[in-house]
SEDO-13256 format. One line per 8 residues: number of its first residue (from 1); their letters; for each residue x negated, y, z negated of C-alpha. Coordinates in pm, whole numbers, plus 50000, padded with zeros to 5 digits. Each point is the difference from the previous one (the first is absolute). Example, Ala and Ser with C-alpha at 12.3 -4.5 7.8 and 13.67 -1.06 7.14 Angstrom:
% SEDO-13256
1	as	48770:49550:49220 | 49863:50344:50066 .
//
This chain:
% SEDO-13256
1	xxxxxxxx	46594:57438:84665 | 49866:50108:50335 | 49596:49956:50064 | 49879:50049:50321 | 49733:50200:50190 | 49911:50254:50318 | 49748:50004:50213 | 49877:50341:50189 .
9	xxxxxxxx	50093:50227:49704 | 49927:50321:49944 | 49913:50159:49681 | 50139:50326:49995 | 50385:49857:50103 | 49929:49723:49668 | 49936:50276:49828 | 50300:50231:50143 .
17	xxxxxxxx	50226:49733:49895 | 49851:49975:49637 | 50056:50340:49919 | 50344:50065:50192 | 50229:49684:50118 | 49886:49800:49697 | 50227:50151:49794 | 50240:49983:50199 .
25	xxxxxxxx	50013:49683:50069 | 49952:49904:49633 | 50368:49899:49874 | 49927:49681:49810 | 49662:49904:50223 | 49632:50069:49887 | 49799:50031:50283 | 49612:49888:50024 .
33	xxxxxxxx	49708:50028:50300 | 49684:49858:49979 | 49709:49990:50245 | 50093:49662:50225 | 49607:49932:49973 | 49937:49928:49631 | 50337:49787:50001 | 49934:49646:49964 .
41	xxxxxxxx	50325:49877:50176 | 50331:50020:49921 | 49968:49834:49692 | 49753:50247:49812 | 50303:50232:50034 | 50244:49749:49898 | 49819:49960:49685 | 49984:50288:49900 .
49	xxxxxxxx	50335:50112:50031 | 50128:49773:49803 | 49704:50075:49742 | 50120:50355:50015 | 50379:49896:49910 | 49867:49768:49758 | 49838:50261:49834 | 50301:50279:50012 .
57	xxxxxxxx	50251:49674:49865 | 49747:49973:49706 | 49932:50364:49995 | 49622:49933:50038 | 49963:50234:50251 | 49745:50253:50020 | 50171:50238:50236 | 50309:50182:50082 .
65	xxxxxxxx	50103:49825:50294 | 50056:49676:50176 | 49799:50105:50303 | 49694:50170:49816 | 50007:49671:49743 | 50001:49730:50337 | 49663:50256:50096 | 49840:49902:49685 .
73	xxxxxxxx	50060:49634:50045 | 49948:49989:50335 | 49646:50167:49913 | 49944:49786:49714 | 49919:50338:49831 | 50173:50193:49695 | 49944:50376:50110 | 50148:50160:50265 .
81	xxxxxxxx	49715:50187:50187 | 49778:49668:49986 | 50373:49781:50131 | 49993:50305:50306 | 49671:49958:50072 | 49982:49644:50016 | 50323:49939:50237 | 50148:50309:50055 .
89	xxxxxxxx	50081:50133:50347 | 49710:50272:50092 | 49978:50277:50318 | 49770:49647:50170 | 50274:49765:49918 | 50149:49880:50320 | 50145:49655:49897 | 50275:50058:49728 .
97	xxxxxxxx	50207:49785:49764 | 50275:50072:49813 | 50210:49906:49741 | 50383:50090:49944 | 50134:49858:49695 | 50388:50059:49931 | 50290:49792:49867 | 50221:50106:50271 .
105	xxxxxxxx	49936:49873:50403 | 50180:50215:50120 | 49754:50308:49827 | 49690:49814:50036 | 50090:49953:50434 | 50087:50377:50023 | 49667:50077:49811 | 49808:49765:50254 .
113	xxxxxxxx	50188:50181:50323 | 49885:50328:49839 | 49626:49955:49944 | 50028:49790:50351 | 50090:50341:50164 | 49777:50176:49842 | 49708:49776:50083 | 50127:49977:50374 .
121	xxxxxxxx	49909:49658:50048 | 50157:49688:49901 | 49886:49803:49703 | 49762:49702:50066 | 49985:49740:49718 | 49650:49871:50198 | 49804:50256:49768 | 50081:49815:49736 .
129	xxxxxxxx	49790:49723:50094 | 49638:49943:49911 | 49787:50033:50275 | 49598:50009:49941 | 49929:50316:50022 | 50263:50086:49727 | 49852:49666:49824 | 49653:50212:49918 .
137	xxxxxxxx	50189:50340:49915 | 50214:49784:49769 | 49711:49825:49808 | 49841:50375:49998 | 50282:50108:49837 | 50109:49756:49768 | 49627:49891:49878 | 50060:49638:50098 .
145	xxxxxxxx	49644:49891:50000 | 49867:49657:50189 | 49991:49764:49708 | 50384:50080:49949 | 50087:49888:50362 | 49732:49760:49949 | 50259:49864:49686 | 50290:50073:50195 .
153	xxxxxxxx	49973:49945:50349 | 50014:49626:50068 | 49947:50046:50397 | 50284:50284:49963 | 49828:50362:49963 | 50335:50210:50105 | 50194:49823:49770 | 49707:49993:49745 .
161	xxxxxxxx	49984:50397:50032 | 50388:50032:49966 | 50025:49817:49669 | 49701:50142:49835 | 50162:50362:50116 | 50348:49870:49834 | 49799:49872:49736 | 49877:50341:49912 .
169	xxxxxxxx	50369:50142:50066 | 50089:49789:49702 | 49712:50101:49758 | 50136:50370:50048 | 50251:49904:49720 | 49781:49843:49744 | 49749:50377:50034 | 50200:50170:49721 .
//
């Protein structure tokens, strides 16, 4: 598993790769981008990755593939168009994760040189991170109201805002 992020990206060559290189690239690796700034850390994606594989090992999953089902979780949603919307890359998206899930090294490095290249920049694991402007999109996002962080925070808000978003990864499996 590969999760990492890039800074400076634009939309269109996301988007390029999507429809063309994905496949491609796709021998035994799903592949997975999210918008950097409703990602809280590294461990939100984490999370729901292995959610998602939980879910195809129990066959609980709600979608086709790997990559679409670590959306959902990641969202903490169970449709598609709501998991896109909520932290899908968009044409304003300019901080990007990604995910590259594969049994194989070897096929999940060759992916990451390949969406590298087509990105033109090099990844950057620091949009992973929760800064405080992302802190405010994320609590947007996710509905994490006061009195939660209230119950959670104990002097902590970034890590009180990462567990109540992993939190809600994990309720995405009891919403049947």
């Amino acid at each position: 598993m590969e999760i990492t992020g890039y800074t400076n990206i634009e939309f269109y060559k996301a988007e390029i790769f999507l429809k063309t290189n994905r496949k491609q690239t796709r021998q035994n690796v799903d592949i997975q981008l999210f918008d950097a700034e409703l990602i809280a850390t590294h461990d939100h994606l984490y999370f729901a990755v292995l959610s998602a594989l939980q879910a195809f090992k129990n066959k609980t999953n709600f979608s086709k593939s790997p990559a679409m089902e670590t959306m959902l979780y990641a969202s903490a949603q169970r449709q598609i168009q709501k998991a896109i919307i909520r932290v899908g890359i968009k044409p304003q998206t300019h901080k990007m994760a990604l995910v590259i899930v594969g049994d194989d090294i070897k096929q999940i490095e060759t992916a990451l040189k390949a969406i590298t290249e087509s990105m033109g920049t090099e990844p950057d694991e620091k949009v992973l991170e929760l800064t405080k402007n992302k802190e405010e999109k994320i609590k947007k996002n996710f509905e994490i109201t006061d009195e939660e962080l209230k119950i959670f925070e104990n002097g902590e808000q970034k890590k009180a805002i990462t567990n109540l978003v992993i939190e809600r990864v994990a309720l995405v499996s009891t919403q049947m």
